[in-house]
Structures are given as structure tokens and as C-alpha cells.
C-alpha positions in Angstrom: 12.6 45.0 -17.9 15.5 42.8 -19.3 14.6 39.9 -21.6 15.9 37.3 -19.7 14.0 38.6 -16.5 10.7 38.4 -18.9 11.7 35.1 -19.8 12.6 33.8 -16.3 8.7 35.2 -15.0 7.0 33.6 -18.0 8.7 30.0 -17.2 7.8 30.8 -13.5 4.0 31.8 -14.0 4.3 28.8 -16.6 5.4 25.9 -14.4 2.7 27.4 -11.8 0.1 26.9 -13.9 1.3 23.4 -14.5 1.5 22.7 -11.7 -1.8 24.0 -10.4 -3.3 22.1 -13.7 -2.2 18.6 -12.3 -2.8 19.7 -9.0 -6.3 20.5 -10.0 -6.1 17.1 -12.2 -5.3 14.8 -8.6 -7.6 16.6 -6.1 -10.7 17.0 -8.3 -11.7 13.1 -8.1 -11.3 13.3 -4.6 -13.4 16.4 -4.0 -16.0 14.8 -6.0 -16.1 11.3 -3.9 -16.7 13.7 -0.8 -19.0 15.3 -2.2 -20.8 12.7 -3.6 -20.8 11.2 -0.2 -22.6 14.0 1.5 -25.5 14.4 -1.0 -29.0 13.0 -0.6 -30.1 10.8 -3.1 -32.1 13.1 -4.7 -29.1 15.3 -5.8 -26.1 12.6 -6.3 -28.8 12.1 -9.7 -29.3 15.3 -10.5 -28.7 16.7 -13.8 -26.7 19.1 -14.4 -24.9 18.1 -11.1 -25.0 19.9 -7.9 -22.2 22.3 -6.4 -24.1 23.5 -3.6 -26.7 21.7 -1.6 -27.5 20.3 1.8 -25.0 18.3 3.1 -26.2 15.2 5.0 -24.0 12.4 7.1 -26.7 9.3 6.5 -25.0 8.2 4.0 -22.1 7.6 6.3 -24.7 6.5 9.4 -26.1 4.0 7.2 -22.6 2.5 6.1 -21.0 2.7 9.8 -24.5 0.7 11.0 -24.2 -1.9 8.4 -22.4 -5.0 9.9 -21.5 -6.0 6.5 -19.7 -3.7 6.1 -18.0 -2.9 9.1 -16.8 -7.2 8.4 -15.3 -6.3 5.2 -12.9 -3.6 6.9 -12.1 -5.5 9.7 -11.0 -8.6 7.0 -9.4 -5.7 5.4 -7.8 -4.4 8.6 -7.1 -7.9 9.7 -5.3 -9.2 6.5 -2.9 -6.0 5.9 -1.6 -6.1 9.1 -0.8 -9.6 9.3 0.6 -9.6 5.6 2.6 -5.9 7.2 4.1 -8.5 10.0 5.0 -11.6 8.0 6.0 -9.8 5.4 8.6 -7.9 7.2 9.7 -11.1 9.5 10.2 -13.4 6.2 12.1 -10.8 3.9 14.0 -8.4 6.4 16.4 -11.5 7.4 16.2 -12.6 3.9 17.2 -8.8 2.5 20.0 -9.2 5.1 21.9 -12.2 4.2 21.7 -11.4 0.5 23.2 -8.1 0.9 26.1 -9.1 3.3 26.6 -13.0 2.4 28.1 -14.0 -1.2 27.5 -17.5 -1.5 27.2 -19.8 -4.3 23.8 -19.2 -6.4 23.0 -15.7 -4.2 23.3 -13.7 -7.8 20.9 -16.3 -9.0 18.4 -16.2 -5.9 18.2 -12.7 -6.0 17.0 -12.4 -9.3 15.0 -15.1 -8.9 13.4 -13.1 -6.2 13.2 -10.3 -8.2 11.6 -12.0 -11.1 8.5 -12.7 -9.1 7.5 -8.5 -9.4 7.8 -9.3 -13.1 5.1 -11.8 -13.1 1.6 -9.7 -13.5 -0.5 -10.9 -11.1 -3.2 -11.8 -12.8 -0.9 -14.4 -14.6 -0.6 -15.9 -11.2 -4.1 -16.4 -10.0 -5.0 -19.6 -11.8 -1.8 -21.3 -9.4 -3.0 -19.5 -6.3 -6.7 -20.5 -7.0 -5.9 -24.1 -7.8 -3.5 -24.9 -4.8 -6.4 -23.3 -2.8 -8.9 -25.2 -3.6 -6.7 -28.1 -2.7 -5.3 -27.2 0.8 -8.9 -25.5 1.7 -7.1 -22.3 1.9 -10.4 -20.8 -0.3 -12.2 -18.2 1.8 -10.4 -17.8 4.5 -8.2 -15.2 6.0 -5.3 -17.7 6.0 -5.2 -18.0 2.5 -5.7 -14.2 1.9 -3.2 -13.3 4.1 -0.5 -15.9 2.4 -1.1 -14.8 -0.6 -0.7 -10.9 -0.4 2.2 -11.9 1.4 3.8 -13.9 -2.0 2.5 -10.5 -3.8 4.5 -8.3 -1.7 7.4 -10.1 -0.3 10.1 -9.5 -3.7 9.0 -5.5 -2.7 10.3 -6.2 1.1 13.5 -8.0 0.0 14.8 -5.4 -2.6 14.3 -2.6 -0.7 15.5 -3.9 2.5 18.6 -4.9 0.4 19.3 -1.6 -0.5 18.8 -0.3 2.8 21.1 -3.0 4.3 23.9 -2.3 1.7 24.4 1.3 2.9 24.8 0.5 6.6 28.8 0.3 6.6 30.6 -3.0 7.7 32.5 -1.7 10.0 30.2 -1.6 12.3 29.3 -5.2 11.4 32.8 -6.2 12.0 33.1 -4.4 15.2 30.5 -6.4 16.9 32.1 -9.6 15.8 35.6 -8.4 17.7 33.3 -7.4 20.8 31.9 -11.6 20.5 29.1 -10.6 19.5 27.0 -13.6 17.2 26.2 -13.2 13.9 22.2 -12.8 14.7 22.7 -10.6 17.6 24.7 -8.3 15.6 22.1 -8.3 13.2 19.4 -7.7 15.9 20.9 -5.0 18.2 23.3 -2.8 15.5 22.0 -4.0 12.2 17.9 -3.5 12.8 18.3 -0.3 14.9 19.9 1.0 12.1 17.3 0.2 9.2 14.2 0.9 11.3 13.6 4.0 8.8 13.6 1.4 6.0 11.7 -1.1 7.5 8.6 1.4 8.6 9.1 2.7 4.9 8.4 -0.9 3.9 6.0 -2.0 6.3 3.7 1.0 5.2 4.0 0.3 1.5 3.2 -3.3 2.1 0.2 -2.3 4.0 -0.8 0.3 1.4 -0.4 -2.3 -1.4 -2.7 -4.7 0.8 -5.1 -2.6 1.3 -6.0 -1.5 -1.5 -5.5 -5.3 -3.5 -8.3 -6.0 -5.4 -8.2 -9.2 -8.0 -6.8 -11.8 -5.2 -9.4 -10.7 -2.6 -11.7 -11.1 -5.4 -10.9 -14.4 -6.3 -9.7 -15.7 -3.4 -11.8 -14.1 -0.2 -15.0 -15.3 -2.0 -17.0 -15.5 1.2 -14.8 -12.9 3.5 -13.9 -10.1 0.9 -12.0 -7.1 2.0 -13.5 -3.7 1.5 -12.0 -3.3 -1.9 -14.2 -5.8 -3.6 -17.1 -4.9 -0.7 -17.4 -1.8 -2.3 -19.2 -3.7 -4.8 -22.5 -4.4 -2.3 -23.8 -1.4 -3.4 -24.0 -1.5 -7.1 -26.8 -3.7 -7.8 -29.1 -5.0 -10.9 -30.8 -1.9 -11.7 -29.6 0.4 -9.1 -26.4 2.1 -8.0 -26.5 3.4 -4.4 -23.8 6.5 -5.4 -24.3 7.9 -1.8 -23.8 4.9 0.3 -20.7 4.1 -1.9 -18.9 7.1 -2.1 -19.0 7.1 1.7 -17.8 3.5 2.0 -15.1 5.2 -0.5 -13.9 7.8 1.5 -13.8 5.5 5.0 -11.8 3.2 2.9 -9.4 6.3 2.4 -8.9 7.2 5.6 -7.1 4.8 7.2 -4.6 5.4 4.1 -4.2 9.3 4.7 -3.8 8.6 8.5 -1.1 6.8 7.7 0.7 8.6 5.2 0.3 11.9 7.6 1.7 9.5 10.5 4.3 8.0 8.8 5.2 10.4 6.0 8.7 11.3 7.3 9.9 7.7 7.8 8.6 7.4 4.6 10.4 10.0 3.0 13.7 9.0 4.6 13.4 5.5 3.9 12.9 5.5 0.0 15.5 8.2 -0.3 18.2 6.5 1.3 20.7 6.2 -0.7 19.3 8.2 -3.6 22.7 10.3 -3.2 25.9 9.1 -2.4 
């Protein structure tokens, strides 16, 4: 067999096993949260730990028949979607005007924009938590759903920017000869055309939302989302592993769904423009 063939198989079997070592590295935490999830409490403690056993779904009956529970995933459900909604209505027209309008100070704004992502979050909470306090906006879904929308609306306006910049003018300009109005040329040829861009953002935003833990920690106080719900089940001198792997794995599958659902729009939309 030539060298190079030898050469080319070993790099082959090589990047395999690579890959099959991350892919192993990614799945394994998963399998284990499922698993965990369908063991009786007997055997989510035992030691060494258990690969075969007798699967049970309590620990999933008692999660689905705890109201609690089933509060802090509609809160969940409730603020992501809304945060999804406002999110895209504030920063779609915003993306828009500063990717086809140059006015004075739009270099600036942009940036300014931008700069926001910068910021770590946590650098940000103390100003959230004190203008909270003072409007009353503490503990309730109002003042959740305003602030993941201030998290997440710099992500909206950068991508949809970039998305907007590679619809051609012409098209633009060809409206304005037919008459057509500056907003209605942006709502019947310009949105049509970024609708791939704007489900790829409205999914990331309600990924991102979802899964936000620090502000719904500080913030939600009374009305948590599911993120920091989680938490019900470690207590003082007992960790309820079964309960809470289950609460786990519902909390993942609204995600998946959504990434199966949406995966293609997804695709498209973050790629666009990747190649000229």
C-alpha cells in the first residue's frame, strides 16, 4: 500500500476517533441526567453507580403533579416568549434603519449598541436591581421580561443588520418608483425577505431566555423561572437527585423541540452571508 494512502487512513481513523471522543465528551452528561432521572432513589445513591436497573417514571409523575413547579415553567414559558416578541418588534426596525440610513451619529449609535454585549451581565445587575426596586418592577413578570429584553436586544440588532445589509437595494429602490412608502417597503419586500433571519433570531433570543439564570435569580424573587426553580430540590441536608434530573430533562425539552423544528431556519439564517 502506498505511503501516502497509509497516511491518508491513519488521519481518517484519527479525526474519527476525535471526533467520536468529543462526541462521547457532549452526549455523556446528557445520558447521565436521563438516566438519573429514571432511577429510584435507592439507586441514584448507589455506590459504585448503577448502569442497569429498573427504570421508573415517578420521578417525572411527582414533578408534572407539583404546581410549583408547573408555575416556574409557565413564568419561564411566559417570559421568553414575550422577551422573543419585543425583542424582535424593538430591534428588527432598529437593525433596519441602521443598515440602510447614514445619518449623523449612526457609526456612533451602533457601537453604542454594540457595547452593551460587552458589558458582563453581572456588572449590570446592581442598576437593574436598584431601578426595580424603585418603579416596583421587583417580582414581577414585567420587570423580568424588560430586562431579558435589555440582555438580548444588541444580539437582535447586529444580526438583523447583517441580514438587512445583504438584501440588495434595488429592490428597495424599486418600490419607492412603484410609490410605495418608506415603511411599506420595509413591511411587504424588506421583512418577507429576512424572515429566515428573523426566526434565526427570535429562536436564539428565546434560547438565551430560557435558560437565563443570574437576573431571574435576582430579579424574579417571588416568580422564578425554572432555571433558578431547579433549586427547590436541593435542600439543607438533602438533594432530591431524581426529582431534579427530571425537572432537568423537561426543562430540555422544549429547547430540543425547537432546535429540531426550527433547525433549518436556523442554519440559513446565521449563515447568510458567511460567503460572498
Amino acid at each position: 500500500m502506498p505511503a501516502e494512502g497509509r497516511t491518508g487512513g491513519i488521519g481518517c481513523w484519527a479525526r474519527r476517533a476525535t471526533l467520536g471522543l468529543f462526541l462521547v465528551w457532549t452526549v455523556f452528561p446528557i445520558y447521565w441526567l436521563l438516566n438519573t432521572s429514571l432511577k429510584q432513589p435507592v439507586d441514584v445513591v448507589a455506590r459504585p453507580p448503577s448502569f442497569v436497573f429498573w427504570p421508573t417514571l415517578g420521578n417525572y409523575a411527582a414533578v408534572l403533579q407539583d404546581p410549583v413547579i408547573l408555575g416556574y415553567f409557565i413564568t419561564s414559558f411566559v417570559v421568553a416568549m414575550a422577551t422573543m416578541v419585543l425583542a424582535i418588534l424593538i430591534g428588527t426596525p432598529a437593525a433596519y434603519v441602521l443598515a440602510r440610513f447614514d445619518f449623523r451619529g449612526s457609526t456612533d449609535l451602533g457601537f453604542w449598541i454594540l457595547s452593551t454585549r460587552f458589558t458582563p451581565p453581572v456588572a449590570m445587575l446592581i442598576p437593574f436591581f436598584v431601578i426595580f426596586q424603585r418603579l416596583g418592577l421587583l417580582d414581577t413578570h414585567a420587570g423580568l421580561i424588560i430586562s431579558h429584553v435589555a440582555l438580548n436586544l444588541s444580539l437582535v440588532i447586529w444580526l438583523m443588520r447583517s441580514f438587512f445589509a445583504e438584501i440588495p437595494k434595488e429592490l428597495e429602490e424599486a418600490a419607492y418608483i412603484d410609490g410605495a412608502s418608506h415603511l411599506r417597503t420595509f413591511a411587504t419586500v424588506i421583512l418577507p425577505l429576512a424572515r429566515t433571519g428573523i426566526a434565526a433570531v427570535a429562536v436564539l433570543v428565546f434560547l438565551f431566555t430560557w435558560n437565563e439564570f443570574l437576573f431571574s435569580l435576582i430579579l424574579g424573587g417571588q416568580i422564578p423561572m425554572i432555571s433558578v426553580g431547579l433549586y427547590k430540590f436541593i435542600g439543607y441536608q438533602q438533594i432530591e437527585w431524581g426529582h431534579l434530573s427530571a425537572a432537568a430533562v423537561l426543562m430540555l425539552v422544549p429547547v430540543i423541540a425547537i432546535l429540531v423544528l426550527f433547525q433549518r431556519q436556523l442554519v440559513q439564517g446565521l449563515t447568510l452571508g458567511a460567503v460572498k
